[in-house]
Biopython code that builds the backbone (N, CA, C, O; Angstrom):
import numpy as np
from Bio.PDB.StructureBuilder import StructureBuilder

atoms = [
    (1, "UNK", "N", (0.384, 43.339, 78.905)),
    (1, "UNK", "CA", (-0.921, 43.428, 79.524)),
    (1, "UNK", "C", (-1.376, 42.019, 79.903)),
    (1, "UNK", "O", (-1.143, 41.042, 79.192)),
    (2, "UNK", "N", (-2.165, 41.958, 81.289)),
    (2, "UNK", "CA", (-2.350, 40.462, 81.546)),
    (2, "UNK", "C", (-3.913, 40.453, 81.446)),
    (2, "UNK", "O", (-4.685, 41.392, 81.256)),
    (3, "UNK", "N", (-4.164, 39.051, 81.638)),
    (3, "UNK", "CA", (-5.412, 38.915, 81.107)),
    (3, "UNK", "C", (-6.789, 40.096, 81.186)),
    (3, "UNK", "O", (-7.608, 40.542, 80.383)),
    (4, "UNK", "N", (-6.382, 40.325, 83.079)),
    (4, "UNK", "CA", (-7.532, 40.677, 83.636)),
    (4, "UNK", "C", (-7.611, 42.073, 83.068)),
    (4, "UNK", "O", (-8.717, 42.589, 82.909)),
    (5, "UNK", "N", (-6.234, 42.867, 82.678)),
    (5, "UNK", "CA", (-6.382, 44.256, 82.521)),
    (5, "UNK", "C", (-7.101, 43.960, 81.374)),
    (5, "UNK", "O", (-8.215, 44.466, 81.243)),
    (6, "UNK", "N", (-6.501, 42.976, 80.233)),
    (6, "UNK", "CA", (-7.463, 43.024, 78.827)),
    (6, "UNK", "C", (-8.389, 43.125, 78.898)),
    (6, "UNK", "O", (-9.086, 44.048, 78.474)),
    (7, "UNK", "N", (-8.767, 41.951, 79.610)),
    (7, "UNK", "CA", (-10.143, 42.146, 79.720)),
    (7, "UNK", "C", (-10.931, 43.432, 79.777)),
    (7, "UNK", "O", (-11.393, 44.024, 78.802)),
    (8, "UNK", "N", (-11.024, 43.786, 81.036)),
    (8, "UNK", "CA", (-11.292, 44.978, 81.900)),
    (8, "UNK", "C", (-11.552, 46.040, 80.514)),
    (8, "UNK", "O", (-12.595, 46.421, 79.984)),
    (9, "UNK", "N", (-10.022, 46.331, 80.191)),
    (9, "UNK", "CA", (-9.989, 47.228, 79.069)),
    (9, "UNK", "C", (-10.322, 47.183, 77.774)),
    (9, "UNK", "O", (-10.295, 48.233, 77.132)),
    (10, "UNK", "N", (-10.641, 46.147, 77.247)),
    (10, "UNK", "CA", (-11.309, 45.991, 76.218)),
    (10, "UNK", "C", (-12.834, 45.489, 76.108)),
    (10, "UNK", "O", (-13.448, 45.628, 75.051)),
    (11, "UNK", "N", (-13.322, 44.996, 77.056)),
    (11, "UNK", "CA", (-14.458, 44.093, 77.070)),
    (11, "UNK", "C", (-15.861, 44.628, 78.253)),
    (11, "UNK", "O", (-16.961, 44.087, 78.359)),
    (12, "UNK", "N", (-15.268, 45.995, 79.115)),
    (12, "UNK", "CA", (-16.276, 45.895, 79.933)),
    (12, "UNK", "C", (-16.581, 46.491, 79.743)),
    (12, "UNK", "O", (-16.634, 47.172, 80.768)),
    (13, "UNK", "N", (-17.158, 47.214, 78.644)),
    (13, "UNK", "CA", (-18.619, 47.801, 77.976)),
    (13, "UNK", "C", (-19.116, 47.179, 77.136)),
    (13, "UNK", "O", (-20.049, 47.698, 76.525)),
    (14, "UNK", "N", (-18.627, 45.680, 76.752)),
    (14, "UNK", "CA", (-19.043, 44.676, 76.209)),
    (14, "UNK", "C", (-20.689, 44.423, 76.537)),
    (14, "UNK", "O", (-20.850, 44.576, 77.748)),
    (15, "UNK", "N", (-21.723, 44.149, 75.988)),
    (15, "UNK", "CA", (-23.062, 43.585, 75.948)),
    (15, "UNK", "C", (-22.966, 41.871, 75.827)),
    (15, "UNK", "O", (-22.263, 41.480, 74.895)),
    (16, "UNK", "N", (-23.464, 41.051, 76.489)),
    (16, "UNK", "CA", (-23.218, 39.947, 76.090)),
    (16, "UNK", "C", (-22.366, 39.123, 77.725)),
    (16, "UNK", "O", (-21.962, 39.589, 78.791)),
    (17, "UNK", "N", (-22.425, 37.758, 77.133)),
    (17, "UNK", "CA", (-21.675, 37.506, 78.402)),
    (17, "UNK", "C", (-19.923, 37.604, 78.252)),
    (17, "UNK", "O", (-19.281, 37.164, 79.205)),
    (18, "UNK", "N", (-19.379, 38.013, 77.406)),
    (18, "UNK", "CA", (-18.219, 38.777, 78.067)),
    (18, "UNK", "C", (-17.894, 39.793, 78.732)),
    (18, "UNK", "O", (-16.959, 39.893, 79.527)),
    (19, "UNK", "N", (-18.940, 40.867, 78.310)),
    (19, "UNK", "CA", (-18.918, 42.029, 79.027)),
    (19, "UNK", "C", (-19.529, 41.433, 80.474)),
    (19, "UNK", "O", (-18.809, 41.815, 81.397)),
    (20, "UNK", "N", (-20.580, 40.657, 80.907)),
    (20, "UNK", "CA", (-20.755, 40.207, 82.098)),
    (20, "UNK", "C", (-19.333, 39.736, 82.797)),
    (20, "UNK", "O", (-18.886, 40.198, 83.846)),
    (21, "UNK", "N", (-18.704, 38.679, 81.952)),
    (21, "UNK", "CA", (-17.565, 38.478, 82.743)),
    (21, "UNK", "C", (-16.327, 39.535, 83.368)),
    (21, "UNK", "O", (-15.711, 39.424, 84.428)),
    (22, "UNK", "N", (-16.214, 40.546, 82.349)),
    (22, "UNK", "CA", (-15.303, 41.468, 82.387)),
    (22, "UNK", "C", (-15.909, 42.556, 83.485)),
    (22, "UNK", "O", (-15.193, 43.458, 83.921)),
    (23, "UNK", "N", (-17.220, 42.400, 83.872)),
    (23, "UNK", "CA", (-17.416, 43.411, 85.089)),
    (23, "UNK", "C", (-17.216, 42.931, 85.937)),
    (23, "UNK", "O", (-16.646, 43.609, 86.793)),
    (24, "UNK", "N", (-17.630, 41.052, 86.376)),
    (24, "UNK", "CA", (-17.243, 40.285, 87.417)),
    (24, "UNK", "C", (-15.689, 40.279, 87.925)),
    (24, "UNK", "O", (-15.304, 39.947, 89.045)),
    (25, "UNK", "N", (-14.953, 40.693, 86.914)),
    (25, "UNK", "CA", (-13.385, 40.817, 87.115)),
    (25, "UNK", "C", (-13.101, 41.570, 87.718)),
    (25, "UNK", "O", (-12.320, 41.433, 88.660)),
    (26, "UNK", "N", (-13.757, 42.855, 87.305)),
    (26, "UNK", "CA", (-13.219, 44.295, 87.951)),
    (26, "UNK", "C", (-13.948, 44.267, 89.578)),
    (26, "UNK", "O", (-13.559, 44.818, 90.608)),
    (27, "UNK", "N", (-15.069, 43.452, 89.345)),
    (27, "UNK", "CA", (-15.374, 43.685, 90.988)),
    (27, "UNK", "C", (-14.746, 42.743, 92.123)),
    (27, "UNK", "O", (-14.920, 42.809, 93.340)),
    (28, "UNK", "N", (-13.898, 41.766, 91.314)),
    (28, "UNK", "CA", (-13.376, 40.757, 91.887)),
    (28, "UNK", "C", (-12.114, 41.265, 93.193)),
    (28, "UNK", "O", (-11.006, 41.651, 92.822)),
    (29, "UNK", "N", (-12.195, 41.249, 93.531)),
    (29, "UNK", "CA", (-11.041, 41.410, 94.798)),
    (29, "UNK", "C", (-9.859, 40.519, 94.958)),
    (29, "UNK", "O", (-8.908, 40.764, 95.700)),
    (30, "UNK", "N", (-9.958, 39.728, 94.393)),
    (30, "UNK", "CA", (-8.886, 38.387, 94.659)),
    (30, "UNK", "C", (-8.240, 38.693, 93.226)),
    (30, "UNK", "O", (-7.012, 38.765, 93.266)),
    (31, "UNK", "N", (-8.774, 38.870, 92.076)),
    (31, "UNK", "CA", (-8.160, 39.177, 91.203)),
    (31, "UNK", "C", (-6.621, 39.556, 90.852)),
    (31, "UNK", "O", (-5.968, 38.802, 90.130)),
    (32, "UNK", "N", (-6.143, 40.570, 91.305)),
    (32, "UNK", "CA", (-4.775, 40.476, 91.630)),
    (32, "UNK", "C", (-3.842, 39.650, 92.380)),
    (32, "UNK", "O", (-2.651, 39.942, 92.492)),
    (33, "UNK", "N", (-4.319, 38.733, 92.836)),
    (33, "UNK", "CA", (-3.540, 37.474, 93.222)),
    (33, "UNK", "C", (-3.269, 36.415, 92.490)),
    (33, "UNK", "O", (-2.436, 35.585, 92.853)),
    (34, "UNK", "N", (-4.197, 36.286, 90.952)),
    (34, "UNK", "CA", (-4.185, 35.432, 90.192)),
    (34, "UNK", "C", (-3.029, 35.311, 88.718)),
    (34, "UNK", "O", (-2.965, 36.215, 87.884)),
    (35, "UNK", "N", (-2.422, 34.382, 88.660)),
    (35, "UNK", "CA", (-1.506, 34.193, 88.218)),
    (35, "UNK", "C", (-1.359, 34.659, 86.511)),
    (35, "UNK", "O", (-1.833, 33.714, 85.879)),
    (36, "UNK", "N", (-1.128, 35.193, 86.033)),
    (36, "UNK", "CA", (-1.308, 35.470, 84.670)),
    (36, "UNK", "C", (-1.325, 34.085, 83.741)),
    (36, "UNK", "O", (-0.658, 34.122, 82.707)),
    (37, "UNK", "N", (-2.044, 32.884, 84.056)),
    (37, "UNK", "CA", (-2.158, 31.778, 83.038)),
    (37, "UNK", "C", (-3.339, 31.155, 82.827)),
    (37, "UNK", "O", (-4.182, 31.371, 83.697)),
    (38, "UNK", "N", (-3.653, 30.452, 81.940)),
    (38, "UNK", "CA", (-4.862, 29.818, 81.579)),
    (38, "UNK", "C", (-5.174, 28.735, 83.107)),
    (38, "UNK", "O", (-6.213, 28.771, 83.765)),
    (39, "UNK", "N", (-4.038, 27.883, 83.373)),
    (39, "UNK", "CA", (-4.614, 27.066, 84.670)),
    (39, "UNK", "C", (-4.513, 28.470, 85.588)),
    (39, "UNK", "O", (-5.575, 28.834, 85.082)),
    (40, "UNK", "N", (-4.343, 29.040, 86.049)),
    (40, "UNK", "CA", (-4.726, 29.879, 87.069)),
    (40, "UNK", "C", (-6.089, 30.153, 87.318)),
    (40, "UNK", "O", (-6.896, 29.986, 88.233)),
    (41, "UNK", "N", (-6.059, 30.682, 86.069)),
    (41, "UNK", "CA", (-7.699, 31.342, 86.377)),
    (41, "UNK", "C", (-8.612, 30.446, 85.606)),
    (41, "UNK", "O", (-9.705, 30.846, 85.204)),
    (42, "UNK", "N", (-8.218, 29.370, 85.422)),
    (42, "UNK", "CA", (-9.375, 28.099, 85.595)),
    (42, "UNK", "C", (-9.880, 27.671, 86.991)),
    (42, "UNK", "O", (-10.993, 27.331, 87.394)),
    (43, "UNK", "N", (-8.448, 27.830, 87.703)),
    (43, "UNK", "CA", (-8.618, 27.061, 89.422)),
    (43, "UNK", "C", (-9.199, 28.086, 89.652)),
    (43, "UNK", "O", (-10.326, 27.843, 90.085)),
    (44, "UNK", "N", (-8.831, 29.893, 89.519)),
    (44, "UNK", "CA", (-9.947, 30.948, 90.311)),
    (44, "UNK", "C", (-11.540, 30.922, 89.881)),
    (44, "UNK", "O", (-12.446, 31.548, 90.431)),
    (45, "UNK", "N", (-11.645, 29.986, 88.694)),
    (45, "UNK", "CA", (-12.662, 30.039, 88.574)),
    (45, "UNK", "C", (-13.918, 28.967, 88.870)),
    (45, "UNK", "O", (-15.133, 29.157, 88.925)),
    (46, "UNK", "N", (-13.127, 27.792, 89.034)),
    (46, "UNK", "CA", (-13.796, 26.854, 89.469)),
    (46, "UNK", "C", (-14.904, 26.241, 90.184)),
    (46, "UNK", "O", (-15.472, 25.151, 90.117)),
    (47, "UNK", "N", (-15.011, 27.136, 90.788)),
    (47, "UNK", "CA", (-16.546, 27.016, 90.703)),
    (47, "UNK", "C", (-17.817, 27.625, 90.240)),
    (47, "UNK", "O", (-19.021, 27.403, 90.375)),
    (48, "UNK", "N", (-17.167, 28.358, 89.727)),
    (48, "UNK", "CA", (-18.259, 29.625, 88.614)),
    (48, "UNK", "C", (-19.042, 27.788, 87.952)),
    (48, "UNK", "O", (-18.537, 26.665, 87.944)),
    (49, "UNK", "N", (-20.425, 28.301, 87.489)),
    (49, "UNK", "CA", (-21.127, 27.884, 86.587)),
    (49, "UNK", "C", (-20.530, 27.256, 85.213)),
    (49, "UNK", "O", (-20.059, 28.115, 84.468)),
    (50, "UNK", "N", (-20.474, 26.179, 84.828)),
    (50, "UNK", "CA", (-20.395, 25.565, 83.689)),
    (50, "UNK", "C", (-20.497, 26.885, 82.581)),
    (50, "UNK", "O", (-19.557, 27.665, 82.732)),
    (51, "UNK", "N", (-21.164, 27.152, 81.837)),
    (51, "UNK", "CA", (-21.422, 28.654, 81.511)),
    (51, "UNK", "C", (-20.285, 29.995, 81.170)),
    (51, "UNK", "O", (-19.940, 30.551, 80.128)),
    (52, "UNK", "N", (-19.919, 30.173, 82.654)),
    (52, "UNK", "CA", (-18.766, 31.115, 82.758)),
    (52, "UNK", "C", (-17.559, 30.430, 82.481)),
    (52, "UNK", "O", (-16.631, 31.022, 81.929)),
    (53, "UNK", "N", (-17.480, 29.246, 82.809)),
    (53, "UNK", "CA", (-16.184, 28.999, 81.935)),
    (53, "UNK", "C", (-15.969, 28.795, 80.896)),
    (53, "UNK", "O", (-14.837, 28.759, 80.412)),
    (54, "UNK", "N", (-17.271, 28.567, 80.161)),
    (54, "UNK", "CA", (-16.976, 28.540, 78.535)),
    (54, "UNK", "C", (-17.152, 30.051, 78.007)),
    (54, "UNK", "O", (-16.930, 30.107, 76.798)),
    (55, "UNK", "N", (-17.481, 31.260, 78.566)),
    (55, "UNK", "CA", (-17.185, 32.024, 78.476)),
    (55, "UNK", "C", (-16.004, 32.539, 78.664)),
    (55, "UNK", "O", (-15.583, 33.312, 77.803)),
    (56, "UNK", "N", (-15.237, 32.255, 79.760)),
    (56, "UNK", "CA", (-14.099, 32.498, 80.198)),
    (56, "UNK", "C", (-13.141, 31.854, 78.611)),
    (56, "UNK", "O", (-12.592, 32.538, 77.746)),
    (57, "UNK", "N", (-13.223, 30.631, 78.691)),
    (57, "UNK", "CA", (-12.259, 29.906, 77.711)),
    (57, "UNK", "C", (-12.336, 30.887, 76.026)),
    (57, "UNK", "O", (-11.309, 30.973, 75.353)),
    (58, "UNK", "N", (-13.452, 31.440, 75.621)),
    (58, "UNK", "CA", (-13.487, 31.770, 74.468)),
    (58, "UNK", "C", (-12.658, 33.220, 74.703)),
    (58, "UNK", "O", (-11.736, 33.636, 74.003)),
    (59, "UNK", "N", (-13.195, 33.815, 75.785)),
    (59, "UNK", "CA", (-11.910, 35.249, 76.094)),
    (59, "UNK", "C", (-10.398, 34.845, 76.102)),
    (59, "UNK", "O", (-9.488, 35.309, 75.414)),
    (60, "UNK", "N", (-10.363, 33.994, 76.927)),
    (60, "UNK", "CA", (-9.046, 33.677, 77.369)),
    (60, "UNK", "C", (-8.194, 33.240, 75.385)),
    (60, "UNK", "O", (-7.070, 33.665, 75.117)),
    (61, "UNK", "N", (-8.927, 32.492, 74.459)),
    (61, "UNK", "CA", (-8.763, 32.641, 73.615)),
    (61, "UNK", "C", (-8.457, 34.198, 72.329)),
    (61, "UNK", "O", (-7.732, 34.420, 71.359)),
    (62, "UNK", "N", (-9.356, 34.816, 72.995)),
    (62, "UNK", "CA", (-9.500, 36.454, 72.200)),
    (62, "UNK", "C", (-8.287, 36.951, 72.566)),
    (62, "UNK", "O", (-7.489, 37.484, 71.796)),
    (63, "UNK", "N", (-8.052, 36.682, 74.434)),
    (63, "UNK", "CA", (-6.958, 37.723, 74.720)),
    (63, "UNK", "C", (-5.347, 36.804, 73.994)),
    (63, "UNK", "O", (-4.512, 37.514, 73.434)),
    (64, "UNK", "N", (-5.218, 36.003, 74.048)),
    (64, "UNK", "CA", (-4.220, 35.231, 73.184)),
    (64, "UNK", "C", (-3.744, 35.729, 71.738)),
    (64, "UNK", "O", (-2.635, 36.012, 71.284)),
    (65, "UNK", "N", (-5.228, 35.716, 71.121)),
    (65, "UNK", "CA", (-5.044, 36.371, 69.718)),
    (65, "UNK", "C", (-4.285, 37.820, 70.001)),
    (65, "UNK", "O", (-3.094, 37.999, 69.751)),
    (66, "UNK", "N", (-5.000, 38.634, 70.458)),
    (66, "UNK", "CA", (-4.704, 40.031, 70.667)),
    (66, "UNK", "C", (-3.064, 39.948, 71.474)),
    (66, "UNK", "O", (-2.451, 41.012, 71.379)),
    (67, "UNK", "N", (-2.388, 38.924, 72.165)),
    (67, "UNK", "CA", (-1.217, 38.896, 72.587)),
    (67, "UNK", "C", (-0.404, 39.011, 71.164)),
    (67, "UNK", "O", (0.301, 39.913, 70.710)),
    (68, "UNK", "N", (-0.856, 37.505, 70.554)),
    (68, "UNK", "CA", (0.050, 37.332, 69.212)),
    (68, "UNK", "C", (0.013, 38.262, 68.495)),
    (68, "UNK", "O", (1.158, 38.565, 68.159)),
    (69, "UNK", "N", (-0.775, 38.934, 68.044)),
    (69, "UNK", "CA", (-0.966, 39.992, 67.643)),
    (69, "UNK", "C", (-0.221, 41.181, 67.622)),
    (69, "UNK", "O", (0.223, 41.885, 66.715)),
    (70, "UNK", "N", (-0.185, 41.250, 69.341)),
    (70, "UNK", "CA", (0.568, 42.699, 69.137)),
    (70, "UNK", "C", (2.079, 42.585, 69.487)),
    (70, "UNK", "O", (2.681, 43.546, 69.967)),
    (71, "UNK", "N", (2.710, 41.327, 69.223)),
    (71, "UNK", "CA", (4.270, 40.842, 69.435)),
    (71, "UNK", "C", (4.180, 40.759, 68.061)),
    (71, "UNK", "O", (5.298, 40.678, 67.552)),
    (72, "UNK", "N", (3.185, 40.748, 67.194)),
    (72, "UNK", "CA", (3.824, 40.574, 65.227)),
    (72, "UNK", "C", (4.042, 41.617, 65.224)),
    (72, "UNK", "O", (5.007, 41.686, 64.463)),
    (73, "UNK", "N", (3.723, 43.042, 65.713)),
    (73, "UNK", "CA", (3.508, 44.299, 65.067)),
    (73, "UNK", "C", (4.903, 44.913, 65.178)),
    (73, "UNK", "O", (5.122, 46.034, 64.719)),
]
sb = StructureBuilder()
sb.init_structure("model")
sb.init_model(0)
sb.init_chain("A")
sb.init_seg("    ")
for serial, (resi, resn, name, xyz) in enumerate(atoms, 1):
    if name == "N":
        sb.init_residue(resn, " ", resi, " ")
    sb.init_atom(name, np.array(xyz, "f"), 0.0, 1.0, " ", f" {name:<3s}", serial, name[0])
structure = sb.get_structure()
């Protein structure tokens, strides 16, 4: 699973600003062009608000855990 589906699928009934981010994803259109990596979707995000990327960075962290995670199992 790559970021955006995680996201999407875990987070967008989220309250809070992840769930904000995770709806901005799904409405995103360019989205599927973006590379499954942390610099990727730093550069797609780059000009988002100071804000959203520290939002972004703490997901991008969650979805990591939840990677390692489910390669221990």
């Amino acid at each position: 699973m790559d970021f955006s589906q995680w996201l999407i699928e875990k987070k967008l009934r989220s309250r809070g600003p992840v769930g904000d981010l995770a709806r901005d994803v799904a409405a995103d259109e360019d989205v599927p062009d973006v590379a499954n990596t942390h610099e990727a979707w730093r550069a797609h995000l780059q000009a988002a608000p100071e804000n959203v990327l520290e939002v972004f960075e703490a997901a991008w962290q969650a979805y990591e855990a939840a990677v390692k995670r489910k390669a221990c199992q």
